[in-house]
MDAnalysis code that builds the backbone (N, CA, C; Angstrom):
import MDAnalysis as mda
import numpy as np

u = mda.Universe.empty(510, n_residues=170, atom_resindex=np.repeat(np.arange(170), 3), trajectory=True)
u.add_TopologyAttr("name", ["N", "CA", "C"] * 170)
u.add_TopologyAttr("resid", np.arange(1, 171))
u.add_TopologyAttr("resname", ["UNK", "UNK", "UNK", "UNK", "UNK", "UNK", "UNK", "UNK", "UNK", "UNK", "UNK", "UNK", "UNK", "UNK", "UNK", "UNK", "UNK", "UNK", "UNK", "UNK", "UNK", "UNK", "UNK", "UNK", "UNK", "UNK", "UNK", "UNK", "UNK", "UNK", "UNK", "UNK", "UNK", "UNK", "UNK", "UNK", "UNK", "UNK", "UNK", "UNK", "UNK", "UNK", "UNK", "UNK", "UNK", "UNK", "UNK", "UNK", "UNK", "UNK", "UNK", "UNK", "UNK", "UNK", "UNK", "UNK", "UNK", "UNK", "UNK", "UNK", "UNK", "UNK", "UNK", "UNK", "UNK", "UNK", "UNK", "UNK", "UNK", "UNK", "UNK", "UNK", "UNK", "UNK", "UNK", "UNK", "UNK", "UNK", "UNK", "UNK", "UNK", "UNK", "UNK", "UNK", "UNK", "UNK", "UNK", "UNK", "UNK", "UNK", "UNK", "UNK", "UNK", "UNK", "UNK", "UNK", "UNK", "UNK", "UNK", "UNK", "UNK", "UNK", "UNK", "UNK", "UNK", "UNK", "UNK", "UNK", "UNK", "UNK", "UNK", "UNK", "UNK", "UNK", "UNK", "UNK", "UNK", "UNK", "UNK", "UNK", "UNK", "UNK", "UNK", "UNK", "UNK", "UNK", "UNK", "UNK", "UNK", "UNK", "UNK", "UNK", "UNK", "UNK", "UNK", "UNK", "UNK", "UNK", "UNK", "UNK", "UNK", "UNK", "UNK", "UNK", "UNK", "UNK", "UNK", "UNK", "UNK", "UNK", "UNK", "UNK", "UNK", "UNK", "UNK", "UNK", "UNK", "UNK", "UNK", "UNK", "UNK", "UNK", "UNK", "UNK", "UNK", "UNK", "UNK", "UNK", "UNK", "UNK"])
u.atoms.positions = np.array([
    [56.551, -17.629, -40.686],
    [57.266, -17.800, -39.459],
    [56.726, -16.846, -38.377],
    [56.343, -15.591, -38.483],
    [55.355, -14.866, -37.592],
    [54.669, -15.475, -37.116],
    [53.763, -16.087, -38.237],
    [52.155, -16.503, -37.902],
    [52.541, -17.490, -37.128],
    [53.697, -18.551, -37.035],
    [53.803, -19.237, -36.112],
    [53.796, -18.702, -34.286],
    [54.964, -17.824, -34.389],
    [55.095, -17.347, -33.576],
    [54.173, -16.525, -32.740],
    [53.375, -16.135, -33.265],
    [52.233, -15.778, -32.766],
    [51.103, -16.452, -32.026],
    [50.794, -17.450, -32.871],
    [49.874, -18.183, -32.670],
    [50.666, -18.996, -31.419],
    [51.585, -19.584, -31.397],
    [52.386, -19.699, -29.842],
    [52.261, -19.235, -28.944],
    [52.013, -17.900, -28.855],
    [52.383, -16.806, -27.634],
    [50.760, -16.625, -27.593],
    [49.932, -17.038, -28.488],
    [48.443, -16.624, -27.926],
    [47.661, -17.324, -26.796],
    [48.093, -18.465, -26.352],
    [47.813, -19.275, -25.159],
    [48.276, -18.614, -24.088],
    [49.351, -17.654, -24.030],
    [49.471, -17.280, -22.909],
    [48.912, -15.433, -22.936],
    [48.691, -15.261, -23.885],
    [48.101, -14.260, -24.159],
    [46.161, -14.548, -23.633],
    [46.049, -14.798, -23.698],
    [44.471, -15.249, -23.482],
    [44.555, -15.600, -21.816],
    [45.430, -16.731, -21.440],
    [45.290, -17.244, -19.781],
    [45.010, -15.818, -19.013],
    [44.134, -16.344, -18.123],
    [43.630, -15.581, -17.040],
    [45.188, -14.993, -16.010],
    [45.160, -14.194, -15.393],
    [46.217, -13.855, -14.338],
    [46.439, -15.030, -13.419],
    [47.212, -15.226, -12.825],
    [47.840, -16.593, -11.675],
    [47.166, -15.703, -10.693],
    [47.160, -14.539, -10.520],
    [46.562, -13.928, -8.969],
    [44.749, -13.589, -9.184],
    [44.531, -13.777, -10.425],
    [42.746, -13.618, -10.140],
    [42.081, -14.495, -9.937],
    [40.952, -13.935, -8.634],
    [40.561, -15.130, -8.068],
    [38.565, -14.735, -8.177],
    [38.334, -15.689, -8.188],
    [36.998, -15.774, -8.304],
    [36.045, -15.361, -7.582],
    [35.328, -14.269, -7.447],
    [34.541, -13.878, -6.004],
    [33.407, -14.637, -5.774],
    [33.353, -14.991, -4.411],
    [32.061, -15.567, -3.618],
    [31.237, -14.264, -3.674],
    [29.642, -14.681, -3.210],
    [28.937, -13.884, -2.843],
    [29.010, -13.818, -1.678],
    [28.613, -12.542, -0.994],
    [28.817, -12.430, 0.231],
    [27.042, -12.157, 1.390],
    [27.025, -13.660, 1.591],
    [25.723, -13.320, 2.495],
    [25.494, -12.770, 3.800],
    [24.124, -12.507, 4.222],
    [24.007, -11.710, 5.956],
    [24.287, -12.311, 6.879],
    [24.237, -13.642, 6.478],
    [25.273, -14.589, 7.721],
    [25.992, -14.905, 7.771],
    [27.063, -14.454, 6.583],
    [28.698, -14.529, 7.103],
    [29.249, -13.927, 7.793],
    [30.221, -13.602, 8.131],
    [31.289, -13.103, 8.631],
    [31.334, -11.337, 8.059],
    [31.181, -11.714, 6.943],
    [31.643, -10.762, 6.377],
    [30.300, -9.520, 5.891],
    [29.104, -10.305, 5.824],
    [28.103, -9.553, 6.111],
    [27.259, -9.003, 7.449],
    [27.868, -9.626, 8.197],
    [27.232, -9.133, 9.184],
    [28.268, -8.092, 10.123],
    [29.233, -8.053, 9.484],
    [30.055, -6.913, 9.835],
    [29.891, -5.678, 8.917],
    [29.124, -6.011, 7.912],
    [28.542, -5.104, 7.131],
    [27.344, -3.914, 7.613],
    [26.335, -5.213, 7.775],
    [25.065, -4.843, 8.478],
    [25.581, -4.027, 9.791],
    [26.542, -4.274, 10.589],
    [26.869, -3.382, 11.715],
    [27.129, -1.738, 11.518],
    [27.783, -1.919, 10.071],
    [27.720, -0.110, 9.783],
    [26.218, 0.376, 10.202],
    [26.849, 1.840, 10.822],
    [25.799, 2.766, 10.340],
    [25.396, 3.115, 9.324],
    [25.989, 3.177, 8.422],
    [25.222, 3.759, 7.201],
    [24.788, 2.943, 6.294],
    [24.637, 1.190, 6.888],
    [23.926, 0.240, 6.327],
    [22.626, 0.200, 5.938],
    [22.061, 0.490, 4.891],
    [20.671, 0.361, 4.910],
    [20.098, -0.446, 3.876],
    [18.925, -1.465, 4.021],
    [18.753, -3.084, 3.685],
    [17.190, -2.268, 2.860],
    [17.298, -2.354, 1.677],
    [16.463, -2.262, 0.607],
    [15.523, -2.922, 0.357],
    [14.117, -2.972, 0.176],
    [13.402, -4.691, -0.572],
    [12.090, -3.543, -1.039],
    [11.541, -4.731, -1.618],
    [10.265, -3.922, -2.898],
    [8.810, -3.961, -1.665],
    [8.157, -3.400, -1.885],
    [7.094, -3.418, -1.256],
    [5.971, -4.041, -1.532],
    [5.007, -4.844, -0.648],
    [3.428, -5.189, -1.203],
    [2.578, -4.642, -1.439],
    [1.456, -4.530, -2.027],
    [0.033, -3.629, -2.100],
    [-0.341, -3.746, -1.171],
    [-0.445, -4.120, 0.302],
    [-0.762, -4.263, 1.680],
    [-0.185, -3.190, 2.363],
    [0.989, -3.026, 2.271],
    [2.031, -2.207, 3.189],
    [1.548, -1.237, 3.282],
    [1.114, -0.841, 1.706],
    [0.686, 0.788, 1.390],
    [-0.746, 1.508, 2.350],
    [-0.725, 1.590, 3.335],
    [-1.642, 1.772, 4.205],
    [-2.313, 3.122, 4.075],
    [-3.347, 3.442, 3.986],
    [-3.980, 5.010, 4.265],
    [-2.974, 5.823, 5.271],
    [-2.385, 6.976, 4.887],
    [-1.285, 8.023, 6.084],
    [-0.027, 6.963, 6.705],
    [0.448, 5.952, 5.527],
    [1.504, 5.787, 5.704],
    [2.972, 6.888, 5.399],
    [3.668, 7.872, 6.143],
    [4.549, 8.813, 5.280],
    [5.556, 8.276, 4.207],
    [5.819, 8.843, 3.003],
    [6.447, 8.440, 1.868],
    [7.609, 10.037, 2.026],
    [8.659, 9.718, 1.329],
    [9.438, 10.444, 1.490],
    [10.346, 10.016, -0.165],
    [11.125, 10.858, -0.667],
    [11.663, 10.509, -2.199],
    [13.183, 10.494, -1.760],
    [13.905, 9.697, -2.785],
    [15.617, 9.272, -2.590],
    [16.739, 10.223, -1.717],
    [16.482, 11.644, -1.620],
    [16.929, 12.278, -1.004],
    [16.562, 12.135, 0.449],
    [15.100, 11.795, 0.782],
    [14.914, 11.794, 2.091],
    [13.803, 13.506, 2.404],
    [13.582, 13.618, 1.578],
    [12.318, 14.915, 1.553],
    [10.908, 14.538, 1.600],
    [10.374, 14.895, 2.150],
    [8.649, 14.333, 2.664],
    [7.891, 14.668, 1.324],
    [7.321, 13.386, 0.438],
    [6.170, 13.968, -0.348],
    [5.252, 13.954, 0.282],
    [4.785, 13.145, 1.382],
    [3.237, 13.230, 1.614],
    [2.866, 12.081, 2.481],
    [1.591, 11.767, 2.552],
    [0.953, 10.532, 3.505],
    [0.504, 9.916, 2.179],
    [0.763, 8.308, 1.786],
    [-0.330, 7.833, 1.409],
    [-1.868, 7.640, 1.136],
    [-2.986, 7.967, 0.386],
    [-4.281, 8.481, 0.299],
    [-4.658, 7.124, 0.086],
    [-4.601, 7.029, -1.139],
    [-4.791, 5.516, -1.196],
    [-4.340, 4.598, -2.591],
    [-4.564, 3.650, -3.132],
    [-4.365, 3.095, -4.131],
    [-4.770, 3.329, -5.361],
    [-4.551, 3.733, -6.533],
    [-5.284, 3.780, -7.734],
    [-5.053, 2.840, -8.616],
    [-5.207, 1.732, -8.940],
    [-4.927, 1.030, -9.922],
    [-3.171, 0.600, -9.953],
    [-2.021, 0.739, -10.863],
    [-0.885, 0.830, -10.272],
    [-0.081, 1.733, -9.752],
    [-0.719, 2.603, -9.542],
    [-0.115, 4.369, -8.795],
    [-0.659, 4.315, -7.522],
    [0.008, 4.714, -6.417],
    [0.161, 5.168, -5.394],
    [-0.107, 6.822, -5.235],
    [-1.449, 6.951, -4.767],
    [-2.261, 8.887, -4.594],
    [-1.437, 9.028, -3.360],
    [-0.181, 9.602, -2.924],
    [-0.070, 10.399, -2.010],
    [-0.303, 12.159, -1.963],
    [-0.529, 12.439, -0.923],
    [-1.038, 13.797, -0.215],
    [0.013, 14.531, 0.887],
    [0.037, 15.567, 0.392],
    [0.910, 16.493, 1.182],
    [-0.085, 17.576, 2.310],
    [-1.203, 17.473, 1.486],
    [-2.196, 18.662, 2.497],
    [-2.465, 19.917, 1.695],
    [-1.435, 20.121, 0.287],
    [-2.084, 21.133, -0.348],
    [-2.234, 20.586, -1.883],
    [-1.565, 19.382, -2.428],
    [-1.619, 18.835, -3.404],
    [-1.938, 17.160, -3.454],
    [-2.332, 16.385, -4.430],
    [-2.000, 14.913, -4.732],
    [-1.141, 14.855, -5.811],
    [-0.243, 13.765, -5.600],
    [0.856, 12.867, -6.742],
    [0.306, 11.565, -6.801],
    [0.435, 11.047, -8.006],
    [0.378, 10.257, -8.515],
    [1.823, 9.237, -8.812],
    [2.432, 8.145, -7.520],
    [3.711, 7.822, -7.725],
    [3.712, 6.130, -8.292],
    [4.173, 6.094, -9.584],
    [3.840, 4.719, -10.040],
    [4.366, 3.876, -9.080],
    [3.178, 2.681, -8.820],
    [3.875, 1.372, -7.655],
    [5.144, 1.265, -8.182],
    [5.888, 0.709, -9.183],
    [7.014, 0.476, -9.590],
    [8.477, 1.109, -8.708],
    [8.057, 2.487, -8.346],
    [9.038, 3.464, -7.909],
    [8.935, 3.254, -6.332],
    [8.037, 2.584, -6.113],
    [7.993, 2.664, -4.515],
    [8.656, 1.859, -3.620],
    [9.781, 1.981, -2.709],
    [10.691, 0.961, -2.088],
    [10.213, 0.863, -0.404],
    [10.951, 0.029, 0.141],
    [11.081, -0.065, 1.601],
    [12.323, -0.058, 2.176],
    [12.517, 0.686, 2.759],
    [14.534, 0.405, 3.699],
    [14.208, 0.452, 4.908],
    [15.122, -0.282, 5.322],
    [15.026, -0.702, 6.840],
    [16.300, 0.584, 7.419],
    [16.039, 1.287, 8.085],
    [17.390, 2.038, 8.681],
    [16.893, 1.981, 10.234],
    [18.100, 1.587, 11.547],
    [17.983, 1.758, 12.791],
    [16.834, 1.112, 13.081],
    [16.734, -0.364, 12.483],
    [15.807, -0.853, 13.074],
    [13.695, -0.578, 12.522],
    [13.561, 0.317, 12.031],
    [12.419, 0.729, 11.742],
    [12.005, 0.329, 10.061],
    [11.285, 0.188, 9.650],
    [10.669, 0.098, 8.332],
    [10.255, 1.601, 7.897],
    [10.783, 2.860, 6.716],
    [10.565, 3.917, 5.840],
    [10.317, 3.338, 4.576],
    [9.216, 4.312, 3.865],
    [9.160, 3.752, 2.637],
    [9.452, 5.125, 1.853],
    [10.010, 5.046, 0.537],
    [10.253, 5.870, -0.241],
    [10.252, 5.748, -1.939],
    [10.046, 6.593, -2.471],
    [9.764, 6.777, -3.957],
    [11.230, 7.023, -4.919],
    [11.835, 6.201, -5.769],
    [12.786, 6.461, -6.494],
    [12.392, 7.907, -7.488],
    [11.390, 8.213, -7.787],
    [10.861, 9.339, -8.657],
    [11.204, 10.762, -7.120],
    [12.105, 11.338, -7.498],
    [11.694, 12.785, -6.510],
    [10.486, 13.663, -6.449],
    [10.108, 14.484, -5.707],
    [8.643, 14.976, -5.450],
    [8.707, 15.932, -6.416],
    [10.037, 16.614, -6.856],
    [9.748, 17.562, -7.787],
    [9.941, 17.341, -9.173],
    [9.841, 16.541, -9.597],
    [9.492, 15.063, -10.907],
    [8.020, 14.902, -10.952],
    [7.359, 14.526, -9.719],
    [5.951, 14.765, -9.870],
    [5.103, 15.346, -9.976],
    [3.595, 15.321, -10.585],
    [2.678, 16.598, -11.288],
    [2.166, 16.765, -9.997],
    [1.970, 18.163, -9.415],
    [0.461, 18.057, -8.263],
    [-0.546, 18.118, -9.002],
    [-1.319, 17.931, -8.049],
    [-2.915, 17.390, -8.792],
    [-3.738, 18.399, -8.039],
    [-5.128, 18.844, -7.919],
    [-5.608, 19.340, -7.073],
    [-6.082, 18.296, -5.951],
    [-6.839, 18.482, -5.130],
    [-6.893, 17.527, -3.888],
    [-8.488, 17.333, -4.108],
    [-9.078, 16.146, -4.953],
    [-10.487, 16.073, -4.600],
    [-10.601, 15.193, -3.762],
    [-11.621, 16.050, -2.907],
    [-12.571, 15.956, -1.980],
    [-14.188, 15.434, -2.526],
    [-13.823, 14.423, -1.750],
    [-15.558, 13.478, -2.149],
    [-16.135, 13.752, -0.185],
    [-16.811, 14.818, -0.381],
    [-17.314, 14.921, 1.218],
    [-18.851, 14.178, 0.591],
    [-19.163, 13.760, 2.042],
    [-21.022, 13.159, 2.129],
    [-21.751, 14.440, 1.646],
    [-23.011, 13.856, 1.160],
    [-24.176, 14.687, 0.471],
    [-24.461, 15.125, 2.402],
    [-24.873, 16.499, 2.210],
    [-25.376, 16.912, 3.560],
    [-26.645, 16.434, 4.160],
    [-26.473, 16.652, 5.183],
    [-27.804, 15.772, 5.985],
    [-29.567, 16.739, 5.724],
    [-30.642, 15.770, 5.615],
    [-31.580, 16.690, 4.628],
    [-32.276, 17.751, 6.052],
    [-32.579, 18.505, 5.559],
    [-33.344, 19.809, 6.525],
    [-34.663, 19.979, 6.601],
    [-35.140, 20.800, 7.779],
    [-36.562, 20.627, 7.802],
    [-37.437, 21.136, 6.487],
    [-36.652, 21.822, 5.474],
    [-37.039, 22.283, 4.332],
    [-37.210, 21.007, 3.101],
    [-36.426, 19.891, 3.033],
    [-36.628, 18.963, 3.158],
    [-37.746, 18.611, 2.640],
    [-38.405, 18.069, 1.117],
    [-39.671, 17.482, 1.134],
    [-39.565, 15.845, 1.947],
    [-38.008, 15.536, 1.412],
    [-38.191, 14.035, 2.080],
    [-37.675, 13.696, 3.084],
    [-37.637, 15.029, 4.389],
    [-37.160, 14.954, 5.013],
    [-38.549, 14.288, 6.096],
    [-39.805, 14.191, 5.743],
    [-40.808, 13.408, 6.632],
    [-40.716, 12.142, 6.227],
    [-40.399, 11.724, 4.958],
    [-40.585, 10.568, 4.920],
    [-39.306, 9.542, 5.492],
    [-38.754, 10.029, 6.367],
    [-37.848, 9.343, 6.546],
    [-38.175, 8.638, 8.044],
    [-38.174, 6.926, 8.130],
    [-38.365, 6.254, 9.423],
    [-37.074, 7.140, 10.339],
    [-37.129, 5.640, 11.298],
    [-35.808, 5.751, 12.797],
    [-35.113, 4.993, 11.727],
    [-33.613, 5.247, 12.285],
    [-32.314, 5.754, 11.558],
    [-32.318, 5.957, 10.549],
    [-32.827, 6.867, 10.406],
    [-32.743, 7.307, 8.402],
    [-33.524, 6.372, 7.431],
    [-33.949, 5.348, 7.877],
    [-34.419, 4.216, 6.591],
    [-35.987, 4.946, 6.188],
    [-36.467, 4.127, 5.069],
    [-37.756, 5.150, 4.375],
    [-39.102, 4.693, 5.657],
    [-40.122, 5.250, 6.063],
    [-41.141, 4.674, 6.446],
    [-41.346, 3.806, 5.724],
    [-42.511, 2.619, 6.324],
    [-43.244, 1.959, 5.181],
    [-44.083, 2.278, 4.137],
    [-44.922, 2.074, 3.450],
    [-46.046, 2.453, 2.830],
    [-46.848, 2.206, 3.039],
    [-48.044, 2.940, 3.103],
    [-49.634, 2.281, 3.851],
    [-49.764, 1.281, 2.804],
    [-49.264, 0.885, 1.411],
    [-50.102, -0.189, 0.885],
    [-49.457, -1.600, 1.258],
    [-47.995, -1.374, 1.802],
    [-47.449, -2.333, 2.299],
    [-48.290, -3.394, 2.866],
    [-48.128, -4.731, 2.677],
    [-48.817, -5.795, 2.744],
    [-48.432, -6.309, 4.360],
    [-49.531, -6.522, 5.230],
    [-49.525, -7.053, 6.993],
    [-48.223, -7.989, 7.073],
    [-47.564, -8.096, 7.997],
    [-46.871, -9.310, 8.443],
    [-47.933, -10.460, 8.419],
    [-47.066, -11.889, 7.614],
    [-48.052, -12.708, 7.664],
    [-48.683, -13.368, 9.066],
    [-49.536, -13.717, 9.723],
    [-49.952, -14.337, 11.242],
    [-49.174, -15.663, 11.283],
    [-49.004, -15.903, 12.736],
    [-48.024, -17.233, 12.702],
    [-49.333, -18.084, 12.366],
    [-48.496, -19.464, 11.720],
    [-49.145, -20.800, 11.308],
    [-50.232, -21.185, 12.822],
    [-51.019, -21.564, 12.465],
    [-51.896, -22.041, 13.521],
    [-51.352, -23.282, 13.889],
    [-50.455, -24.076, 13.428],
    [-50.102, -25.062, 14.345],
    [-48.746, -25.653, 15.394],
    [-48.720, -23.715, 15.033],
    [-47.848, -23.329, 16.382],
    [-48.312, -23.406, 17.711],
    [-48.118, -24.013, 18.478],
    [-48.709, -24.056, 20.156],
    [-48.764, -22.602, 20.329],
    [-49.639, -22.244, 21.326],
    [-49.574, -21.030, 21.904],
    [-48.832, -20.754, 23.249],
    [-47.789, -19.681, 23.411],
    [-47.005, -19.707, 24.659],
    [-47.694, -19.933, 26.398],
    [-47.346, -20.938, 26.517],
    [-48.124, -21.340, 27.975],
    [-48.244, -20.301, 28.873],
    [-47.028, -20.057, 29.305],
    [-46.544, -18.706, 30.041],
    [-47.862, -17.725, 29.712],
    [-47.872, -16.700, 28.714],
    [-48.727, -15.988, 28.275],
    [-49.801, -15.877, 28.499],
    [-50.173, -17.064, 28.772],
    [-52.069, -17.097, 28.972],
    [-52.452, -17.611, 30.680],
    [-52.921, -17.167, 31.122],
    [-53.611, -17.193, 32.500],
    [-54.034, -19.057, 32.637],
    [-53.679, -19.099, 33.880],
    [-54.137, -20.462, 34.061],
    [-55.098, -20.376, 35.008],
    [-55.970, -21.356, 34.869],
    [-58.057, -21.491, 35.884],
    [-57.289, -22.094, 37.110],
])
């Protein structure tokens, strides 16, 4: 006689509340989002492309603290530069927010989470000097002279007309 009674009262034991109601999503062109977007302290999130990432784009981490300028791409890490170190910030971590109108990009990893690196420098081989053994053999703009065994430009075909202009007329 329990088990009856029980099993009775479990249909209403299970029903949902009479007052819960089902939520909509709420998009940027409702009503209700775009009274959203009007806050100030609205700020609109999205993932970034391998394009965006520009040479001395500034990156900054979740707090809003400067790691550095963008250097450049490594494979899936992002080399930013501060001027006395490089980080290494996996693409994965790297976002875009829109605040006041402008595009910031920033790193979910904080700067002090990341290793510094030392800063190599790939400068140009220096320009050669009059000390220089091959500094004679070098033509106009830098390219090599020829070689005396170098073979003549071939002569034009002989059954090229000869330029009228050019030659004196009787």
């Amino acid at each position: 006689m329990l088990l009856l009674s029980a099993l009775a009262l479990a249909p209403a034991i299970t029903a949902p509340p009479a007052l819960a109601q089902t939520s909509a999503p709420v998009s940027a062109d409702s009503k209700a989002g775009k009274r959203a977007l009007l806050d100030e302290n609205a700020v609109t999130v999205r993932n970034v492309s391998r394009e965006e990432l520009v040479h001395g784009l500034p990156l900054v981490d979740d707090d809003g603290f400067a790691i550095g300028t963008v250097e450049r791409l490594a494979g899936n890490e992002v080399v930013v530069s501060d001027g006395t170190a490089e980080y290494r910030v996996p693409f994965t971590q790297v976002y875009a927010f829109s605040k006041d109108g402008a595009d910031h990009y920033a790193s979910r990893t904080p700067k002090s989470r990341l290793k510094p690196e030392p800063i190599v420098a790939s400068a140009p081989p220096p320009p050669p000097t009059d000390a220089d053994e091959d500094w004679e053999k070098l033509g106009p703009e830098g390219g090599p002279l020829p070689d005396e065994q170098d073979e003549p430009e071939a002569a034009a075909p002989a059954d090229v007309a000869p330029d009228r202009a050019a030659t004196p007329s009787n």
